[in-house]
N, C-alpha and C positions, 0 to 999 in steps of 0.2 A: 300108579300114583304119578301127579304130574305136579312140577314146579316152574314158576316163571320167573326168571330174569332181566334184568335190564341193565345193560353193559355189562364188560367183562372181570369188571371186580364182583358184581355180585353172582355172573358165574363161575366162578374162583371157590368164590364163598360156599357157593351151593354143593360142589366139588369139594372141599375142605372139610363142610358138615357132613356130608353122603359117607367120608373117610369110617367117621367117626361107627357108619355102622357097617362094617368092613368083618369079617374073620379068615384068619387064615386058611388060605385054602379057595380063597374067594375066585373065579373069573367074571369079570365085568367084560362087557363086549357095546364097546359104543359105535353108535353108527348117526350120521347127518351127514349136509353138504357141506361142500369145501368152504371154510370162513365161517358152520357154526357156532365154532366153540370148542371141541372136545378136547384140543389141547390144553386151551384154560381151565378146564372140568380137570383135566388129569393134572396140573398146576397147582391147581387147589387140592385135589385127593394128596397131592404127594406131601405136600406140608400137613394135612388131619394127621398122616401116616407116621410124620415125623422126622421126612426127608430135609436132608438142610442144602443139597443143592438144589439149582433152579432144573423141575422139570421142562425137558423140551420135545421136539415133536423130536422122532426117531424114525422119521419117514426115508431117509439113507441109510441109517443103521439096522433099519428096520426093528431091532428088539435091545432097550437099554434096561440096566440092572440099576437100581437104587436102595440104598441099604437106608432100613427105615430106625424110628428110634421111640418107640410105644411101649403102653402095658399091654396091649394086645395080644402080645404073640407075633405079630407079622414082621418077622425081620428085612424082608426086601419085596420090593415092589418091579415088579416085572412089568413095561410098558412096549408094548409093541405097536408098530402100526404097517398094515400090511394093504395103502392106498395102491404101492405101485406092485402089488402082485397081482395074479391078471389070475390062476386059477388055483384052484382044492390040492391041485399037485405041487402047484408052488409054495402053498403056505404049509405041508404035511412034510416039505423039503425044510423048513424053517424051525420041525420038533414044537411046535407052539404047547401041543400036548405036553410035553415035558415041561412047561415052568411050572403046571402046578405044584404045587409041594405043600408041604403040611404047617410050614414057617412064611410063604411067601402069600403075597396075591397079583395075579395076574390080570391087566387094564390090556386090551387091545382095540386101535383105533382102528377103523371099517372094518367092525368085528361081524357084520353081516357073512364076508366072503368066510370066518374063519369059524363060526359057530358049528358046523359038522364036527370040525375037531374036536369039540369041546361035550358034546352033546345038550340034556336038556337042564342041567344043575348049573345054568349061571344064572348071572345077574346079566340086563339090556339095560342099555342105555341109549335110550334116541331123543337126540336133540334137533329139534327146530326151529327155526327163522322164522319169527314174526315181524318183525321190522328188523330196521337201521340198529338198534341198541339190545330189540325182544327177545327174548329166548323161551322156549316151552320143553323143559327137561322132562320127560316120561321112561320110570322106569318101571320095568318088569322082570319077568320070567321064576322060576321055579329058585331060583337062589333068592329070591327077593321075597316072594310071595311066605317061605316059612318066616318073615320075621315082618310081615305086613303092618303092625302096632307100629315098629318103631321106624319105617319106610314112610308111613302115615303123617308122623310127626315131624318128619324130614320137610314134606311136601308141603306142610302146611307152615 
């Protein structure tokens, strides 16, 4: 399923609605180039979720906790980003496997390097660069696919 934006409020946006079909338990794993968005994607997820601080990259912190406020079930949102880890031993050092939990959901940003940990039960998120303002959000994988109806109506 793929959706297109144009500047970064309406990838906010698209990130805000995406929240919305979220369950506990969730790993979302985003991947694109530097500058396409996925911060603003995870900005927007965090407020669907209920977050009332300002999500931010965690690219130092590498893994920030955000306590959510839904009827969902999903009490905290787990955001990591693991640009500056360079291998599978580095991110396996980081427990990334351990934020799942059954209350929480977990967003990792260059979730490409970290998807071994996770195996084949997330959600993908790849975003791309169309232009100056474009965005072509496509997501996938086996977390996404059982709920395909309402991923559908996301995209569209």
């Amino acid at each position: 399923m793929s959706r297109v934006t144009v500047g970064p409020a309406a990838t906010e946006l698209a990130g805000e609605e995406f929240a919305r079909l979220l369950r506990p338990g969730d790993v979302v794993l985003l991947s694109g180039p530097l500058g396409a968005g996925k911060t603003t994607f995870v900005r927007g997820l965090a407020r669907g979720l209920g977050v009332s601080e300002r999500a931010t990259s965690p690219t130092f912190t590498l893994v920030r906790q955000h306590r959510c406020h839904n009827d969902r079930g999903i009490a905290t949102l787990h955001h990591a980003d693991v640009y500056r880890v360079t291998s599978l031993d580095e991110v396996l050092d980081l427990a990334l496997g351990e934020l799942v939990e059954e209350a929480a959901v977990a967003v990792v940003e260059w979730g490409e390097l970290a998807a071994p940990v996770f195996g084949a039960d997330v959600v993908t998120v790849s975003i791309a660069v169309t232009s100056d303002e474009g965005r072509t959000i496509d997501v996938d994988g086996a977390g996404a696919r059982d709920r395909a109806e309402a991923m559908a109506r996301w995209a569209s």
